[in-house]
C-alpha positions in Angstrom: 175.7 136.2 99.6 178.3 133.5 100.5 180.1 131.6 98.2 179.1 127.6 98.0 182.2 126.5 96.2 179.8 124.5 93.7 179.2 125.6 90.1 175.7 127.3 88.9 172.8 125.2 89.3 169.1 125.2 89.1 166.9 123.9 91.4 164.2 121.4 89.8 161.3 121.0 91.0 157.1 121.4 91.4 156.7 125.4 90.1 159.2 125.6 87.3 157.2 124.9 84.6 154.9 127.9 86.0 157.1 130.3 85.8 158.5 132.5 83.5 163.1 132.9 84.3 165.9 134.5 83.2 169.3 133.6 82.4 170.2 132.6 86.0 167.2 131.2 87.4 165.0 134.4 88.6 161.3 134.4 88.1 160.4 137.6 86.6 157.1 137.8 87.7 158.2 137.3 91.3 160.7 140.0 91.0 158.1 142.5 89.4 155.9 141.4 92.2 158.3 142.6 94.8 160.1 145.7 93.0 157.3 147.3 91.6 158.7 147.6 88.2 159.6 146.0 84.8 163.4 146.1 85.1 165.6 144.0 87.7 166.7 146.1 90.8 170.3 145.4 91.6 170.5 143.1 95.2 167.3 141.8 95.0 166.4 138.4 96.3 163.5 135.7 95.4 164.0 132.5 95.4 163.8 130.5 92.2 160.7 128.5 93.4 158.1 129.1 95.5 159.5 127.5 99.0 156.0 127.9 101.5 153.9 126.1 98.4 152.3 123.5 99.3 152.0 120.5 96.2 149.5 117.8 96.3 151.7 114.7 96.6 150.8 111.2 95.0 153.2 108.2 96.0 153.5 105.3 93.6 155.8 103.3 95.0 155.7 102.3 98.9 158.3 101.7 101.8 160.9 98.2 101.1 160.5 99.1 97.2 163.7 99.2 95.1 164.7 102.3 93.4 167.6 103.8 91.8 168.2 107.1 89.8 165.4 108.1 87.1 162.5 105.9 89.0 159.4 107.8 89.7 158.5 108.0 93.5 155.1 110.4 93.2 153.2 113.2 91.3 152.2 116.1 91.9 149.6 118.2 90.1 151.5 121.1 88.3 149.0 122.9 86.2 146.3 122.1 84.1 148.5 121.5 81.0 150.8 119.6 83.0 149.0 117.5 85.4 151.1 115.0 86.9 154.6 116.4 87.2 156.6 113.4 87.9 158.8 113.2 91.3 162.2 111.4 90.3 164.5 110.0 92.2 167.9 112.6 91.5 170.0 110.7 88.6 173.3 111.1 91.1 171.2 109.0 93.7 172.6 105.4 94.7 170.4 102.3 94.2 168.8 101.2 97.2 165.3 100.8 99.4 162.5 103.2 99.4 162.1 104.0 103.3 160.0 106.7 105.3 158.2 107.2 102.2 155.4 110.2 102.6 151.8 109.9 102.2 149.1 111.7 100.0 149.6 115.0 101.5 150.8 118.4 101.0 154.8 119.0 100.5 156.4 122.4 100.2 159.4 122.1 97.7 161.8 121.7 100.5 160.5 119.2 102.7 161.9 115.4 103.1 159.2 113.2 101.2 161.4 109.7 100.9 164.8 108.1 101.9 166.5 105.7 100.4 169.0 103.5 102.0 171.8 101.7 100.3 173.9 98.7 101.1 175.7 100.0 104.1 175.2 103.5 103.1 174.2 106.5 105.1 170.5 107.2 104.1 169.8 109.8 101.2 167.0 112.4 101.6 165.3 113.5 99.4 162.4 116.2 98.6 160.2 117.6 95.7 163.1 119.4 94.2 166.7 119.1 93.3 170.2 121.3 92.6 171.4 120.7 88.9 174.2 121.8 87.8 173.6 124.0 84.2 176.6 122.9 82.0 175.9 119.1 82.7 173.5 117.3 80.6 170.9 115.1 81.9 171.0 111.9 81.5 169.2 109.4 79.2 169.0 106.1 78.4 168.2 106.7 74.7 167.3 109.0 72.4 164.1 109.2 70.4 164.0 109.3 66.6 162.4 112.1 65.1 160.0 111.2 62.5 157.9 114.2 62.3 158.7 117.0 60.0 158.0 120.7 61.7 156.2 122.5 59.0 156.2 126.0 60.1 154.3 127.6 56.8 157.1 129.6 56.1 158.6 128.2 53.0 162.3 130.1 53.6 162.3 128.2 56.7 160.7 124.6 55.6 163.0 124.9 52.3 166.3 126.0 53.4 166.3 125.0 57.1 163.7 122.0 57.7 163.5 120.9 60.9 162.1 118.0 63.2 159.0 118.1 65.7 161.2 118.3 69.3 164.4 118.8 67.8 166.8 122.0 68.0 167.0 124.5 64.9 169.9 127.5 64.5 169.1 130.8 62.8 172.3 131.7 61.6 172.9 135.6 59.8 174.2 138.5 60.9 173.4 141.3 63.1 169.6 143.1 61.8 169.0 140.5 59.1 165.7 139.5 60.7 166.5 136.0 63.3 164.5 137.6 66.0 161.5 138.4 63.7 161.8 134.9 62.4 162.2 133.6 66.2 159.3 135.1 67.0 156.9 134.2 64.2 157.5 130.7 64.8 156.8 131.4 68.1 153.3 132.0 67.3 
């Protein structure tokens, strides 16, 4: 494997929400697939998301259109829980107009689906998917407020450590005092 000089990043896109990864991007069941076996071989290589997929593309905006970074371009049908997964423009993308825009179609992960030209820019391509670097945050433009308590029906957990629908909790303790067991019933 070459080096790329860039730091670890994830590619985002159609498929990720269908899989099940580790640490480092791998999807398990791809790997268990190939090797035949529960555990990780060393040296083996899948790709993070399927590449030959074909997604059902839905275009929203047209050619001339004005975009910048966090617009939505398309969907494409994901799953049956998620049914439109939205196609962004990337939030390092430069303002500018939506040209050579695809049609309804089928788009593996990796193909061009829009361009946008800038101001005297080179144009951008784009695809279905996208490199992220892990240890930067997305961006937003705001925040929600959480208003809605998570009751878990554990009383330890709602007593001592209440916690908000869509937030982020911590188990603190220390090593076999039970944070996995409580993980995983809240899990369920």
């Amino acid at each position: 494997m070459a080096r790329s000089g860039s730091p670890l990043s994830l590619l985002l896109g159609p498929g990720i929400l269908n899989n099940i990864f580790d640490g480092i991007q791998r999807p398990l069941k791809a790997i268990h697939e190939k090797s035949n076996s529960v555990f990780i071989p060393r040296g083996i290589d899948v790709n993070c998301l399927d590449l030959v997929k074909k997604w059902e593309y839905e275009p929203v905006k047209k050619d001339g259109d004005l975009v910048q970074a966090g617009d939505i371009v398309g969907y494409v049908f994901e799953n049956r829980c998620i049914k439109k997964h939205a196609i962004m423009v990337p939030p390092k993308a430069k303002p500018g107009r939506l040209q050579k825009h695809a049609m309804r179609g089928e788009y593996n992960v990796v193909e061009n689906v829009f361009n946008i030209e800038a101001e005297g820019e080179k144009t951008q391509l784009f695809s279905l998917s996208h490199r992220w670097p892990v240890r930067e945050s997305r961006p937003v433009t705001e925040s929600l407020a959480a208003r809605t308590p998570l009751l878990t029906g554990q009383r330890v957990m709602d007593g001592i450590f209440p916690s908000v629908l869509g937030g982020t909790n911590a188990v603190p303790g220390a090593f076999g005092c039970g944070k996995t067991v409580i993980s995983q019933s809240l899990s369920k």
